[in-house]
MIKELUM-130928 format. One record per residue (C-alpha): x, y, z; residue number from 1. Coordinates in pm, 1 decimal, padded with zeros to 6 digits. Example, Ala and Ser with C-alpha at 12.3 -4.5 7.8 and 13.67 -1.06 7.14 Angstrom:
<sites>
[[01230.0,-00450.0,00780.0],1],
[[01367.0,-00106.0,00714.0],2],
</sites>
This chain:
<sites>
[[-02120.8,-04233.9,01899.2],1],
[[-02526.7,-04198.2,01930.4],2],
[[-02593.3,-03845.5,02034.5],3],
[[-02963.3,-03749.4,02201.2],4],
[[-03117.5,-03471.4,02067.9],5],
[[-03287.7,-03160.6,02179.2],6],
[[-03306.0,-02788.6,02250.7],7],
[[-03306.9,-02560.9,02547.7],8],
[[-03367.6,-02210.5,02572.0],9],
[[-03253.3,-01943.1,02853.6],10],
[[-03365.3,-01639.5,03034.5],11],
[[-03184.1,-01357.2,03101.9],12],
[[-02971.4,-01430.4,03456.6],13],
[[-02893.9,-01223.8,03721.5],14],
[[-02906.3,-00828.3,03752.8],15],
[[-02664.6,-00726.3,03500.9],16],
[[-02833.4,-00491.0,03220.0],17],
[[-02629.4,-00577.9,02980.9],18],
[[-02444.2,-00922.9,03002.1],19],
[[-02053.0,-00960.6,02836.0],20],
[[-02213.9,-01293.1,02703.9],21],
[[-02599.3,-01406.1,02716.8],22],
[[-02687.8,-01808.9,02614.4],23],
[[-02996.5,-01756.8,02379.1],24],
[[-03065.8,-02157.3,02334.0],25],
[[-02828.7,-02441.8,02226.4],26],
[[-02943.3,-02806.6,02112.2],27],
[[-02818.1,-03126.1,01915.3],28],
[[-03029.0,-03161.2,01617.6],29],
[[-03089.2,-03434.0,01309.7],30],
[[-03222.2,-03345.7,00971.7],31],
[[-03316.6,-03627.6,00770.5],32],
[[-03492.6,-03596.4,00407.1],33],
[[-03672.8,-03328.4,00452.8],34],
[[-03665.2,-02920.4,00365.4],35],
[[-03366.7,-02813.6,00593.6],36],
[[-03351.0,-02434.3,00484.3],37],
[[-03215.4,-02074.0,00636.5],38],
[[-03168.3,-01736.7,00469.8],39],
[[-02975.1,-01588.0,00729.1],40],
[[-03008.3,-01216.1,00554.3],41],
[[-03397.0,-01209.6,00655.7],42],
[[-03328.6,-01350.2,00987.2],43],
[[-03312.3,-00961.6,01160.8],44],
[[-03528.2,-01118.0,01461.3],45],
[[-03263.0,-01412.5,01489.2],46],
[[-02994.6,-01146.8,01641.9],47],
[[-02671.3,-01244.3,01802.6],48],
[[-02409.8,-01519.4,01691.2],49],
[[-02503.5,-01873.6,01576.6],50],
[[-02225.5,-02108.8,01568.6],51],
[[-02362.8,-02495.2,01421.2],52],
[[-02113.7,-02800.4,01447.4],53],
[[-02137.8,-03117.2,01250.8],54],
[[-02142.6,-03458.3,01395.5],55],
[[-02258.3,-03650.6,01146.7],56],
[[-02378.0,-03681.4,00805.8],57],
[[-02312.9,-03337.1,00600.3],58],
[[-02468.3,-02994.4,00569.6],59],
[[-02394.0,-02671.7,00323.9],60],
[[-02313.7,-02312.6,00413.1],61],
[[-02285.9,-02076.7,00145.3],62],
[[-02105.2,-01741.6,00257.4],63],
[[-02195.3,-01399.0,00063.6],64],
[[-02374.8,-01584.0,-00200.6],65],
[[-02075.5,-01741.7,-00401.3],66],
[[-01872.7,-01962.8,-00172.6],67],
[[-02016.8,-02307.8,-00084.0],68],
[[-01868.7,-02509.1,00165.4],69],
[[-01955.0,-02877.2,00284.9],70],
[[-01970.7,-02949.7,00625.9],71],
[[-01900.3,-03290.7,00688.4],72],
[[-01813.5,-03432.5,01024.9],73],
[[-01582.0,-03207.4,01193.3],74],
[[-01660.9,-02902.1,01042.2],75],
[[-01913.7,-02621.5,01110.2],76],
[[-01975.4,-02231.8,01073.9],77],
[[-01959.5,-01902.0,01286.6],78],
[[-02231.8,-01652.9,01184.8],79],
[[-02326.6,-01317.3,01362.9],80],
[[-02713.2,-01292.3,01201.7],81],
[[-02799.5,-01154.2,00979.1],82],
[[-02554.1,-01165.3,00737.7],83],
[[-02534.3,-01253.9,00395.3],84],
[[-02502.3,-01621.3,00387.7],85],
[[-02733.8,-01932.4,00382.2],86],
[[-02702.3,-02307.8,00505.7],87],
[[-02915.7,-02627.4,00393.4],88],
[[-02960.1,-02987.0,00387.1],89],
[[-02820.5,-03059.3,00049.7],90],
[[-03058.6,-03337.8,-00162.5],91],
[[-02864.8,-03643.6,-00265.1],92],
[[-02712.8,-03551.7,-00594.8],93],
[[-02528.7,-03273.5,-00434.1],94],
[[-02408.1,-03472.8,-00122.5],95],
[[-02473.5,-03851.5,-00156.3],96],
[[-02351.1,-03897.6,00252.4],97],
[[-02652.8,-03695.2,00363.2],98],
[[-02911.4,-03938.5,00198.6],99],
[[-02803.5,-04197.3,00478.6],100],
[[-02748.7,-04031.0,00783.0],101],
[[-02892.8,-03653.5,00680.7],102],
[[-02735.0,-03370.2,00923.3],103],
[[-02665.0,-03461.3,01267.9],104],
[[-02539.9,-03105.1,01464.5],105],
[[-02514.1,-02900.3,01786.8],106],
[[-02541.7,-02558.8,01750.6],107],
[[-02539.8,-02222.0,02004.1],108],
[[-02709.9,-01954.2,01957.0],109],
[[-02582.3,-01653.0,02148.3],110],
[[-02505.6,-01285.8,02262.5],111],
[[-02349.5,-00970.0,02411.7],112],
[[-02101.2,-00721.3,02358.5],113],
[[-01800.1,-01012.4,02440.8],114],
[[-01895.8,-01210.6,02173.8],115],
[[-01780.4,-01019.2,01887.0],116],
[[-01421.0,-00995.1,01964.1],117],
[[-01394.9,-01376.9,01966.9],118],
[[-01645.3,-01417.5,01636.3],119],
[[-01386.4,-01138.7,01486.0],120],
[[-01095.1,-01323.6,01569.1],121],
[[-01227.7,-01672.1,01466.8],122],
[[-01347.8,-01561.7,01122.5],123],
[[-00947.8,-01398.5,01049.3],124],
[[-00818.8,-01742.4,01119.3],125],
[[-01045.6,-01952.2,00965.1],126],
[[-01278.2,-01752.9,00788.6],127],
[[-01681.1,-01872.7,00835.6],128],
[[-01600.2,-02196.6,00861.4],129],
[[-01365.6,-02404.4,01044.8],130],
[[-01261.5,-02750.7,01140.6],131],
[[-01211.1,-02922.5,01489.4],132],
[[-00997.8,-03265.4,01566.2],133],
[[-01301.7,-03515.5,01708.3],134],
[[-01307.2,-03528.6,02045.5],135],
[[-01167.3,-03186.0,02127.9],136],
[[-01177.3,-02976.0,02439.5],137],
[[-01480.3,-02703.8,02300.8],138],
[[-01703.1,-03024.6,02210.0],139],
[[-01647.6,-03219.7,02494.2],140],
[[-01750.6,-02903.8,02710.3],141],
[[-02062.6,-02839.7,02493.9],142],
[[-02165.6,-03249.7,02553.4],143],
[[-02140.7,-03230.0,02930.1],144],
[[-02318.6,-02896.9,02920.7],145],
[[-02602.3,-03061.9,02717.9],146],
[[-02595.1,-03362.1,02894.5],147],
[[-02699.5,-03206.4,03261.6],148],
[[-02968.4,-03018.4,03085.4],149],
[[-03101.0,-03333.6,02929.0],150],
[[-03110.5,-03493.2,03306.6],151],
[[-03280.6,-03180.8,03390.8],152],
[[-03049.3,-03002.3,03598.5],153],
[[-03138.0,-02572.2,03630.4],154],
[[-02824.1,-02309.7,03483.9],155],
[[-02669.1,-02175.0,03867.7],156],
[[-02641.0,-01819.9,03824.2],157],
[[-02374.9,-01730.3,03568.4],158],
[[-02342.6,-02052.6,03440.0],159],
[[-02459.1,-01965.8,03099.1],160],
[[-02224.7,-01672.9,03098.8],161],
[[-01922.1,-01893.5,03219.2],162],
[[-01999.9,-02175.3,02988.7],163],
[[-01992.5,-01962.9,02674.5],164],
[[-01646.0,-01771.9,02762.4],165],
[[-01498.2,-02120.8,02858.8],166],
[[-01655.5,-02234.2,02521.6],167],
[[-01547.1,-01971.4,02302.2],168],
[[-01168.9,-01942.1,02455.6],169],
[[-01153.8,-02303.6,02418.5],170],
[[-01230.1,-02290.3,02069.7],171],
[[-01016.2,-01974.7,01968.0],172],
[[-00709.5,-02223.5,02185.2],173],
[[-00796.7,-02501.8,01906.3],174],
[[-00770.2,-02312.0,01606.3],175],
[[-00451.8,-02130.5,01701.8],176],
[[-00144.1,-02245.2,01567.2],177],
[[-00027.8,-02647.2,01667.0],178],
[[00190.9,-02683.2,01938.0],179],
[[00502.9,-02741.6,01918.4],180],
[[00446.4,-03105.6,02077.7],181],
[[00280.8,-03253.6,01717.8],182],
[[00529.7,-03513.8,01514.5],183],
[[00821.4,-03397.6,01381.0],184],
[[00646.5,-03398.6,00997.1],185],
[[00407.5,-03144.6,01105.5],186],
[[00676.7,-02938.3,01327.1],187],
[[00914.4,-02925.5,00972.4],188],
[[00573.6,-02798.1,00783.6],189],
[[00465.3,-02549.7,01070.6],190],
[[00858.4,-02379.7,01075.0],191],
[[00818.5,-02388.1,00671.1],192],
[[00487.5,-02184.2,00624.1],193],
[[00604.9,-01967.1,00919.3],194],
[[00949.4,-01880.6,00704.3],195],
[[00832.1,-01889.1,00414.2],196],
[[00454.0,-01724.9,00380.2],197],
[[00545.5,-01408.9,00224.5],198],
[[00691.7,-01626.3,-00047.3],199],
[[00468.1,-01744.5,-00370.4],200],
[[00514.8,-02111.9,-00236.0],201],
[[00210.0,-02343.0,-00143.8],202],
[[00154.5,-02656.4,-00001.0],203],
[[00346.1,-02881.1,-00246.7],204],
[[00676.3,-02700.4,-00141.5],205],
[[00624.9,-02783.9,00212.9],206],
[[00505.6,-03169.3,00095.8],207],
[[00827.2,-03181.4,-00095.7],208],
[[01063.8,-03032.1,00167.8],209],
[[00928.7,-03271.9,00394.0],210],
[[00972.9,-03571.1,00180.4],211],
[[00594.8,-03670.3,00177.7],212],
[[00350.8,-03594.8,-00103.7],213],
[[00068.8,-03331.6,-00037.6],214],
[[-00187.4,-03553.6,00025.8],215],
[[-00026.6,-03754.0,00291.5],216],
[[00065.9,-03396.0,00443.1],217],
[[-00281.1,-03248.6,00373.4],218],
[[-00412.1,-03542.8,00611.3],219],
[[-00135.1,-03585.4,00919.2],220],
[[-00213.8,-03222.6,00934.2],221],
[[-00581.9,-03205.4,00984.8],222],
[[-00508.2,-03511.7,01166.2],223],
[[-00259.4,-03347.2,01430.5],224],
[[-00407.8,-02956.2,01419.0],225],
[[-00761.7,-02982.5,01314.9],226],
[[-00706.6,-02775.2,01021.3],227],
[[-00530.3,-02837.2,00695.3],228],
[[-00229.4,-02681.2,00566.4],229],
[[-00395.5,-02438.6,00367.2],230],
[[-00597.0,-02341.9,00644.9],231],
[[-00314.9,-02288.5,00867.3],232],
[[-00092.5,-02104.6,00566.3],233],
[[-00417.6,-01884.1,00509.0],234],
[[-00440.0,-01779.1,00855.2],235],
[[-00061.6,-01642.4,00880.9],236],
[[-00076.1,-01444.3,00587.3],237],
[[-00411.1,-01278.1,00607.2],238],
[[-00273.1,-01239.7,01002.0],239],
[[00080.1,-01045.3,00872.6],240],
[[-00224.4,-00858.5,00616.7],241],
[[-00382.4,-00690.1,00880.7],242],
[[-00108.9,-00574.1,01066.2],243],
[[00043.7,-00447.3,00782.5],244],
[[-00347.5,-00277.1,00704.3],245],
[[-00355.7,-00137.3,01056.8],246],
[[00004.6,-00015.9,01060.0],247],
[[00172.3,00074.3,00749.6],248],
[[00090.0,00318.1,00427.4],249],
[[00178.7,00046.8,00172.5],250],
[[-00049.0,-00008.4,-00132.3],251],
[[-00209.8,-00279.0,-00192.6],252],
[[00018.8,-00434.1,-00420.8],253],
[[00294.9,-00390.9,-00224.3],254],
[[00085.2,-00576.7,00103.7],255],
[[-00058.6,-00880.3,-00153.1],256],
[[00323.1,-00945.3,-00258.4],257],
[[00412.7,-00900.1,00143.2],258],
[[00198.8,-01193.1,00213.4],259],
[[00261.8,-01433.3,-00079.1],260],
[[-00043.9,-01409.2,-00316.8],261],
[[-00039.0,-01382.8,-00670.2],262],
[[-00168.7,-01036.8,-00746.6],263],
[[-00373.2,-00736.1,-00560.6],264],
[[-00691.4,-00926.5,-00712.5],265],
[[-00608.9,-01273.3,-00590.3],266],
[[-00534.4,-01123.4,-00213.3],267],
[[-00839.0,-00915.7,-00213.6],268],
[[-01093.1,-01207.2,-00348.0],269],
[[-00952.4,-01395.0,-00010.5],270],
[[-00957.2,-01119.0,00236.3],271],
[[-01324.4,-01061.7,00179.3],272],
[[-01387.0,-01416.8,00230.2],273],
[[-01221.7,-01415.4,00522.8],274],
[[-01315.0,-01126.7,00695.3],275],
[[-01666.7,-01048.9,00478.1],276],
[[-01539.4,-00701.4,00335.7],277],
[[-01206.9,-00553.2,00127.8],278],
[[-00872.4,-00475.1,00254.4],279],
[[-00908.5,-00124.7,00236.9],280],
[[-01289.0,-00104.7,00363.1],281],
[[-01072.3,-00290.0,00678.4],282],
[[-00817.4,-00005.1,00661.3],283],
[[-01076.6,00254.3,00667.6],284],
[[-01306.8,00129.0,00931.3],285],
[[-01038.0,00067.3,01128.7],286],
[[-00905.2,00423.2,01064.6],287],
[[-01220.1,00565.6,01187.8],288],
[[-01247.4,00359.6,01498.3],289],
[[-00891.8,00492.5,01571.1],290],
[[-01028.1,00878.0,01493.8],291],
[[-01315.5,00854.5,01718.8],292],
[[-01102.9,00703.8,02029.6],293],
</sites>
């Protein structure tokens, strides 16, 4: 699919003083051999949330200065700026794919005090980045949105506001757990992570349970959920983590083993990825949230 590209920017609509959700600018962009390059923690005058989607070629997000992701077609980031994390046009040693067709992306660029809860939520299932089948509701409604903008048709009143919950509930309804309604393979692998997460089992059990090697697993999956197995196995336990944070006494040791990870170290090392701090700097903001209420 050829995509146009551009970028539009908004004013502030109607006579609310502070909006739930305020569309900054949006746009479909291409970066092709050239110096593609963002330090998003000197970016204090780039406020809000930024949330860039790839379409083609490839791209590379680094979150808190150690973990680099690629983000090839299907895949893209959640950021609330500025933050500690960076994201680049890689040259062609790192990423041969993006010396043909570069970095082809939408992005949104965003704010208000409604945002957060969804950019919280998003980052405990996915972490800060996250994958979306092609074709999917979220993209389909950002392409019609940028399409009547393109022809030159004005925002009605609102209509930023309404696009971006639609957007952002649309997306959260993606990267919740499949449906019952997938194939029978990934219905056996969903009940099996959902039984068995607290258990020091991976992937390969599931593969093996299901009488399909990983790979083949590893793809149906993404294929049917957007999201690979790991992704989705991820998501439950660091899920069952912070409810066991936000409700229980129990050491960390004793929450690590709750949730199936090797050791205190291990669960800690992917809590902060996933949420961008440790599991008991969660417990303790959360604490005294609770204390001021």
């Amino acid at each position: 699919m050829e995509y146009a590209y551009g970028n539009f920017g908004f004013l502030k609509q109607g006579r609310m003083e502070q909006p739930p959700l305020v569309l900054l600018d949006l746009g479909i962009e291409r970066r092709f051999r050239e110096t593609y390059y963002f330090e998003n923690s000197v970016r204090a005058s780039y406020g809000g949330y930024l949330l860039q989607f790839t379409l083609k070629g490839c791209g590379i997000y680094e979150a808190y200065g150690h973990t680099c992701h690629k983000l090839t077609p299907g895949w893209g980031f959640f950021s609330k700026m500025p933050e500690d994390s960076r994201y680049y046009l890689p040259s062609p040693d790192i990423s041969p794919e993006s010396s043909d067709e570069g970095w082809e992306f939408f992005y949104l660029h965003f704010d208000g005090p409604a945002a957060c809860p969804f950019y919280e939520t998003v980052r405990a299932l996915t972490g800060p980045v996250f994958s979306l089948a092609a074709s999917c509701p979220p993209t389909a409604l950002f392409l019609r949105l940028f399409e009547k903008l393109k022809n030159k048709e004005a925002l009605a009143l609102y209509e930023g506001s309404e696009f971006l919950y639609r957007f952002l509930a649309q997306l959260l309804s993606e990267l919740e757990a499949p449906s019952a309604k997938g194939s029978l393979l990934i219905q056996q692998a969903v009940s099996y992570f959902k039984n068995h997460f607290s258990e020091r089992k991976g992937i390969g059990e599931a593969a093996e349970l299901c009488n399909v090697s990983q790979a083949h697993l590893t793809r149906i999956f993404r294929q049917e959920t957007g999201q690979t197995p790991l992704q989705y196995l991820t998501r439950i336990r660091m899920e069952y983590a912070l409810f066991l944070l936000l409700n229980t006494q129990d050491s960390m040791e004793s929450i690590s083993e709750a949730c199936g990870f090797l050791n205190r170290n291990y669960f800690a090392k992917v809590f902060r990825r996933h949420l961008g701090c440790s599991p008991t700097e969660y417990r303790n903001r959360s604490a005294s949230l609770t204390r001021s209420t």
